[in-house]
KEPA-982377 format. One record per residue (C-alpha): residue in one letter; x, y, z. Coordinates in steps of 0.25 Angstrom, whole numbers, plus 5000, padded with zeros to 4 digits. Each point is the difference from the previous one (the first is absolute). Example, Ala and Ser with C-alpha at 12.3 -4.5 7.8 and 13.67 -1.06 7.14 Angstrom:
<rs>
A504949825031;S500650144998;
</rs>
This chain:
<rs>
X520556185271;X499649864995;X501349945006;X499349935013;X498549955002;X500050125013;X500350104987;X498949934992;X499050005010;X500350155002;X499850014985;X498649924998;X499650055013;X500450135005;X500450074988;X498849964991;X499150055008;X500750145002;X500350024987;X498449954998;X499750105007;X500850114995;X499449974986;X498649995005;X500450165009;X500650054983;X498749954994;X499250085010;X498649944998;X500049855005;X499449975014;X500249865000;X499849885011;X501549935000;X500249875005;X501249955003;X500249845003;X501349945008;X500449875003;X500849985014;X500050155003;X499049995011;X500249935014;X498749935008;X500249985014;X501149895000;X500149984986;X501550014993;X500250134994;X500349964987;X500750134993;X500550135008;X500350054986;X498650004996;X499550105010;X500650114995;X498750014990;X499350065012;X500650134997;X499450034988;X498849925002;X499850095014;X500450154994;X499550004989;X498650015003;X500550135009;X500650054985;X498949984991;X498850045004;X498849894997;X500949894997;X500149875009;X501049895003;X499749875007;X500949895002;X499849855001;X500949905003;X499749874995;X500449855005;X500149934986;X499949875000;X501449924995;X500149924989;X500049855006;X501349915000;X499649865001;X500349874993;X499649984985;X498749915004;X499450105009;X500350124990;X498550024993;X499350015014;X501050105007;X499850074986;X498550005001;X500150045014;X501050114997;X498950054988;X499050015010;X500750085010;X500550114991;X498549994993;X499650045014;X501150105002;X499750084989;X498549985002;X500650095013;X500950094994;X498850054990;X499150035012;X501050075005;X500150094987;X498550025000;X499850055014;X499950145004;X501350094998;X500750025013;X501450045005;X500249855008;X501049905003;X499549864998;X500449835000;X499549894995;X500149875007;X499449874996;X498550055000;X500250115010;X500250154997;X500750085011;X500050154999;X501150125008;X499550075012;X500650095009;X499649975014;X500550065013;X500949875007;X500750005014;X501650005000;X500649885006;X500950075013;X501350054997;X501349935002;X501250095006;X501250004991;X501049895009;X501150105008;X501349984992;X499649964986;X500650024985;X499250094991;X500350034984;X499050114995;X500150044988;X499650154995;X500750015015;X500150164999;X498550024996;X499150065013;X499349865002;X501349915000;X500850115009;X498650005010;X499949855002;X501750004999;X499950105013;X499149895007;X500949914997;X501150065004;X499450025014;X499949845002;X501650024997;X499749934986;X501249994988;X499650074988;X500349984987;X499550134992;X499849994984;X500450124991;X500250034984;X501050115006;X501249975009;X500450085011;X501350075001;X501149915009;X499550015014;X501650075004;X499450114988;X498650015009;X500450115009;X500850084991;X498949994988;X498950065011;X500950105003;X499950054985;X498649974996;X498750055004;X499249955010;X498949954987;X500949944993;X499649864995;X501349935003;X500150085014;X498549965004;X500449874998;X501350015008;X499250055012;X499049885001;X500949915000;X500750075012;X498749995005;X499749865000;X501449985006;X499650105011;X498849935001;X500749855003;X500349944985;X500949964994;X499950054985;X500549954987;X499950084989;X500149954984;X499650054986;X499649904991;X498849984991;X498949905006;X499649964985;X501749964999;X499949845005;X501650015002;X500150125008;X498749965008;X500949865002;X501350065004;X499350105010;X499249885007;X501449945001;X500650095005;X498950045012;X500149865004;X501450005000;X500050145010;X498749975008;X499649834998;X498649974994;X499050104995;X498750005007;X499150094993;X500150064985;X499050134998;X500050054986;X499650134999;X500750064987;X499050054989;X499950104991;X498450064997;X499750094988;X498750064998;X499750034987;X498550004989;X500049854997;X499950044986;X501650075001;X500549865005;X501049934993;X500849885001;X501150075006;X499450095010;X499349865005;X501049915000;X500950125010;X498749985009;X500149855000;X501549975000;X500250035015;X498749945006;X499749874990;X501549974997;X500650045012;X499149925007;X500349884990;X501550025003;X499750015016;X499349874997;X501149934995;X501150075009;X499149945012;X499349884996;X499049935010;X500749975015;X501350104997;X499250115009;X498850005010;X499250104993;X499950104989;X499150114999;X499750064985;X499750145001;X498650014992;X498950134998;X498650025004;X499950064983;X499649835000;X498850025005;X499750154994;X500649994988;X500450154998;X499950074987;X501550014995;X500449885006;X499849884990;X501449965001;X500250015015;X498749945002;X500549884991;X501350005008;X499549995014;X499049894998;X501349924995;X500450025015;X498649945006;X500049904990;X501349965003;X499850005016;X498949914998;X500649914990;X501049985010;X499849905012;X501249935006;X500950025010;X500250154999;X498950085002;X499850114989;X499050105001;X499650134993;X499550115007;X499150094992;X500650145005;
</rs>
């Protein structure tokens, strides 16, 4: 912790609001209004996403109203002003202006404190405040997967990467599916079927891969750990080398443990964050903007409903959105709120 600006936005963010709240949950007798501000966490219409990183505050800013009872959260990301850099002469008058619009700002932010106490997301912009609403929006019309193409899931062996695999399969795609566990040698797979049961985890996994090849794919399997930048490079390597360009990577691995927010811990967090927020950092750098035609990041609907017990996974998949959306170039990335 402290070794990179991501671990100290996690610190000054995420952590000191759960660890806030876990202090406030001991104590037992506070039902306060908390306010949290963020810089470059917030994105409006076509504006740069400043900081994926930051939006992992929306995890605890989001459950813990559902954990203590009476309290509320609301967040307010702020566009502040910079400091101005210009020549010596005109220094005092980009001062003054600069004083000014901070004066303003905070004239702002202490309205914003003094209001009534509500769960909301908010941003300020210039003089404008813009509030977070759900609203019922029509889906653009769906695109066929292109007959043929080269897939990497990762968390391949999970029921939604092996359901979209199947699809896949049936457009005679190649797949390349992710694992933490290897699988026997494929010259071992009829013999290890033959000795172990039907629900055997190694055995399940045996059989949907036969699947997809019955079904028209053809399938590489490979353990590796998606937060592991050289394994992640060496298996793009290799695909490339067996199948030519990558056309689509779905990330899909994740880990969710429920549990009180006042039992977390910075361990039992970071074993929820380390496959969706670093793996997906890692997938980044693997496949940087123009390598593939699309990526899809395998998000949760807890975003929007924010369960009890889920301040970390929360936290977690609202990197993924804010990632999706801070990313707009060649490859289109996407998360999809499951």
């Amino acid at each position: 912790p402290g070794s990179s600006f991501f671990h100290r936005v996690q610190e000054q963010g995420f952590y000191s609001l759960m660890f806030l709240a876990q202090a406030l949950a001991e104590e037992g007798t506070g039902k306060p209004h908390i306010t949290v501000f963020t810089n470059g966490a917030a994105k409006l219409r076509d504006e740069t996403l400043g900081c994926p990183a930051k939006a992992t505050i929306a995890g605890p800013a989001r459950v813990i109203p559902r954990e203590l009872p009476g309290v509320t959260v609301s967040t307010l990301d702020l566009d502040v002003p910079a400091v101005p850099d210009v020549p010596f002469w005109g220094k005092a008058k980009a001062l003054a202006l600069h004083a000014q619009a901070m004066d303003a700002l905070g004239t702002r932010v202490l309205e914003e404190m003094l209001s009534e106490p509500a769960d909301l997301c908010a941003a300020l912009r210039a003089d404008r405040r813009f509030e977070c609403a759900m609203k019922p929006a029509l889906l653009p019309a769906a695109r066929e997967a292109r007959t043929g193409g080269t897939y990497l899931i990762t968390g391949g062996f999970g029921g939604i990467g092996l359901s979209l695999a199947q699809d896949f399969a049936a457009k005679g795609a190649n797949l390349i599916l992710l694992a933490r566990k290897p699988l026997p040698e494929r010259d071992q797979w009829a013999d290890y079927l033959t000795r172990h049961a039907p629900n055997d985890a190694l055995a399940r996994r045996i059989r949907a891969v036969q699947a997809l090849e019955d079904a028209g794919a053809t399938v590489m399997v490979r353990a590796a750990d998606v937060c592991n930048h050289d394994q992640m490079q060496a298996i793009r390597a290799a695909a490339e080398a067996m199948f030519g360009p990558i056309t689509g990577v779905i990330h899909g691995a994740g880990v969710i443990d429920d549990a009180p927010l006042l039992t977390k811990t910075p361990a039992s967090v970071e074993d929820v964050f380390t496959p969706k927020i670093h793996g997906t950092e890692v997938l980044g750098q693997v496949f940087p903007d123009g390598s593939v035609e699309w990526m899809a990041l395998f998000s949760s609907s807890s975003t929007v409903t924010a369960p009890a017990g889920q301040v970390d996974y929360v936290a977690a998949n609202e990197f993924l959105n804010a990632f999706a959306r801070a990313r707009s170039g060649k490859t289109k990335v996407v998360a999809i709120n499951w």
